[in-house]
C-alpha positions in Angstrom: -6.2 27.8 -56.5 -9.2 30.3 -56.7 -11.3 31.2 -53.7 -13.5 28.4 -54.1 -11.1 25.3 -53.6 -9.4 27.4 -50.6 -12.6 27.3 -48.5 -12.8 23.2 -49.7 -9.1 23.0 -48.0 -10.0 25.0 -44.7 -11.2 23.3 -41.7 -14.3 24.8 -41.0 -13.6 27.0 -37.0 -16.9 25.5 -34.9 -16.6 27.8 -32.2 -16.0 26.8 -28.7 -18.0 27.1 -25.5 -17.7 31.3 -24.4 -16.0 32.1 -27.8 -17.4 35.1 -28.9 -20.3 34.0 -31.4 -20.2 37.5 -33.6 -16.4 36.7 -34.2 -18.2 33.2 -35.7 -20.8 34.8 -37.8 -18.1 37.5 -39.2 -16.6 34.5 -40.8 -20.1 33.2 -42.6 -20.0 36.7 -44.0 -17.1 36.4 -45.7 -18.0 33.7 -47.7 -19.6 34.1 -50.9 -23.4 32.4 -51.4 -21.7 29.5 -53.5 -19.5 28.8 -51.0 -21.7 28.8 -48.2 -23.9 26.1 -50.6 -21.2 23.7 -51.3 -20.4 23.7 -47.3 -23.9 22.5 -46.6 -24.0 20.0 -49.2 -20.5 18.5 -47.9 -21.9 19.2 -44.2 -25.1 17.0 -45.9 -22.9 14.2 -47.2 -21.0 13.8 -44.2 -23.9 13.6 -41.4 -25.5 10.9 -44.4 -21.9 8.7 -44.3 -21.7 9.3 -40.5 -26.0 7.5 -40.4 -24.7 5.0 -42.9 -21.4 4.1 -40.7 -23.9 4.0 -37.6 -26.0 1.6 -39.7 -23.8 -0.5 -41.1 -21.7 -0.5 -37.6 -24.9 -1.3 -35.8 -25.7 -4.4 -38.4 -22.4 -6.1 -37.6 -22.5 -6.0 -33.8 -26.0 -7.6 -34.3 -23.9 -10.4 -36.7 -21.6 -10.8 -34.0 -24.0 -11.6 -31.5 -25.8 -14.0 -33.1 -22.3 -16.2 -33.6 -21.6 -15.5 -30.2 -25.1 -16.7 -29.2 -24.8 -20.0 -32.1 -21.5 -20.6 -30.3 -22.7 -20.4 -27.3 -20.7 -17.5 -26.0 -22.4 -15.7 -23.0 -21.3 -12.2 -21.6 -20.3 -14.3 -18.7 -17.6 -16.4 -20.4 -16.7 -13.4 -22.4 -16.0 -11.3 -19.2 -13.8 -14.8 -18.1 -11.8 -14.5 -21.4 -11.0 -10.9 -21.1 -10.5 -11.0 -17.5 -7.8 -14.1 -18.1 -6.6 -12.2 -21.3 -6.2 -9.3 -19.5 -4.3 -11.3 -16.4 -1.4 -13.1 -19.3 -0.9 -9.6 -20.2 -0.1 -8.2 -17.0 2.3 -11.9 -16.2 3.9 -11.6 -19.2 5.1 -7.5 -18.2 9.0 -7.6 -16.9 7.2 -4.8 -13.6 4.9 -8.1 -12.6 8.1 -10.4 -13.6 10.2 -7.9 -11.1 8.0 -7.3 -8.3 6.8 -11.1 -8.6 10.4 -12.0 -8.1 11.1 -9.5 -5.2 7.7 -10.9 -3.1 9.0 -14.4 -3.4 12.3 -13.7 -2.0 10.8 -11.3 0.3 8.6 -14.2 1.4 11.0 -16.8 1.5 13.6 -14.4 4.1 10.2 -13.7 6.0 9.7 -17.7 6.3 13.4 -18.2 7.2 13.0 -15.7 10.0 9.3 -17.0 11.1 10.9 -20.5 11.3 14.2 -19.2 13.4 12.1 -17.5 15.4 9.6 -20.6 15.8 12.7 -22.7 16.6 14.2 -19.8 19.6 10.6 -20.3 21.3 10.4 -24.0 21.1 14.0 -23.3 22.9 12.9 -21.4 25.3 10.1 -23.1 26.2 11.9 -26.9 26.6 14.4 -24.4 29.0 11.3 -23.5 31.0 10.0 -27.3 31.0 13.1 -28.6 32.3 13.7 -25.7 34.9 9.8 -26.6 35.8 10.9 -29.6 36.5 13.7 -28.9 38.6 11.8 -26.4 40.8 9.4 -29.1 41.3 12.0 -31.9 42.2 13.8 -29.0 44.7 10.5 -28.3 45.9 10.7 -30.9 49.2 14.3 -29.5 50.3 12.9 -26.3 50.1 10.0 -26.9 52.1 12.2 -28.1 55.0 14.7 -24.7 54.9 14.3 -22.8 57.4 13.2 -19.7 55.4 10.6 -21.9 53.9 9.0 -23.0 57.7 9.5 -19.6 59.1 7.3 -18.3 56.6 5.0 -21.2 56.6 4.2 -20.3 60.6 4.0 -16.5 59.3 1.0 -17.9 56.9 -0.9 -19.6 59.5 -0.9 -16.9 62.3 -2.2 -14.9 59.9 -4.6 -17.4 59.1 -5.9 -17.6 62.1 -6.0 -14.0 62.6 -8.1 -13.6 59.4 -9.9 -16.6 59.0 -10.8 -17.5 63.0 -9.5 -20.4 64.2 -8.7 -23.8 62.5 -6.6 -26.4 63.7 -3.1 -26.0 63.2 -1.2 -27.7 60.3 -3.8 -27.5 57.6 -4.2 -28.0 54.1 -1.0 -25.7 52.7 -2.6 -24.5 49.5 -6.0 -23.5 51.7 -3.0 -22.1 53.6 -1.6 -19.8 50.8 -5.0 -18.6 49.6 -6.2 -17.3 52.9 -3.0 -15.8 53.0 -3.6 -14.2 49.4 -7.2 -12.8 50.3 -5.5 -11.5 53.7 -2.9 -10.0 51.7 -5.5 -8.3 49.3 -7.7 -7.2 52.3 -4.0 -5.6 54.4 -3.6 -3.6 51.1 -7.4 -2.3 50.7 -8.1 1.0 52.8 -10.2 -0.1 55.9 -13.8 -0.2 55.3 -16.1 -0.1 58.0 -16.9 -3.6 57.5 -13.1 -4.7 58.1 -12.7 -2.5 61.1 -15.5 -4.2 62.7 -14.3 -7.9 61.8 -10.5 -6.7 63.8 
């Protein structure tokens, strides 16, 4: 090979960004003035294929709209294609395969345990209902215990402390919320309000 076809064969060094650029022109000196001239007419002949490619490349993306446009192919349904391309391709991977397989038993033991859960209230709640329903039957012999009428006359004095005085025997549940408000007022620090009204 003589030193003409060698610098054909070498790939030309295009120095980098902070290479030093006297290293570069070291190696333009080197070459011989034939050498240097078939470089630019090969650098000529590639920049002219490289325009013709762009040309050419730029001719049959304008063909391809125009089918696209004569098929009546917008950007819009090409976006939907891709998107639902794109969307098989993922499904049809065995990590979406896997992980759709783990969700679905995941979901299924989360639905077993929302529903044994959901049946342990409903439980609960029919337990409360009944008991509800016993308190209120045992409500009568309760109010006759002895307990029950000693606290009763424990209400009403203190009614009639509180509230000034109403005949005896009155409505029970205006009963129980005088006792309520005299119970909030006994536990609030004396004002000078409540010291007068004592």
């Amino acid at each position: 090979m003589d030193r003409s076809e060698q610098g054909l064969l070498r790939t030309p060094t295009v120095p980098e960004e902070g290479e030093d650029v006297a290293a570069t022109l070291s190696a333009t000196e080197t070459l011989s003035e034939e050498e240097q001239e078939e470089l630019r007419r090969e650098l000529a002949k590639v920049e002219e294929e490289i325009q013709t490619l762009s040309q050419v490349l730029a001719a049959k993306e304008k063909h391809l709209a125009e089918i696209k446009r004569k098929l009546g192919i917008s950007s819009l349904q090409e976006l939907k294609q891709n998107i639902a391309k794109g969307w098989q391709d993922v499904t049809a991977t065995s990590a979406y395969k896997k992980t759709s397989e783990t969700l679905s038993q995941a979901g299924q033991k989360a639905s077993a345990a929302l529903s044994s859960v959901g049946s342990v209230i409903t439980r609960k709640l029919e337990d409360v209902n009944i008991r509800s329903i016993q308190h209120s039957i045992s409500m009568p012999a309760m109010r006759n215990s002895p307990t029950f009428k000693s606290f009763e006359e424990k209400v009403e004095n203190l009614k009639s402390k509180v509230g000034g005085t109403k005949p005896a025997g009155g409505d029970f549940g205006e009963v129980l919320n005088s006792t309520a408000n005299a119970s909030v007022t006994a536990t609030e620090p004396p004002t000078e309000q409540t010291q007068e009204n004592l």
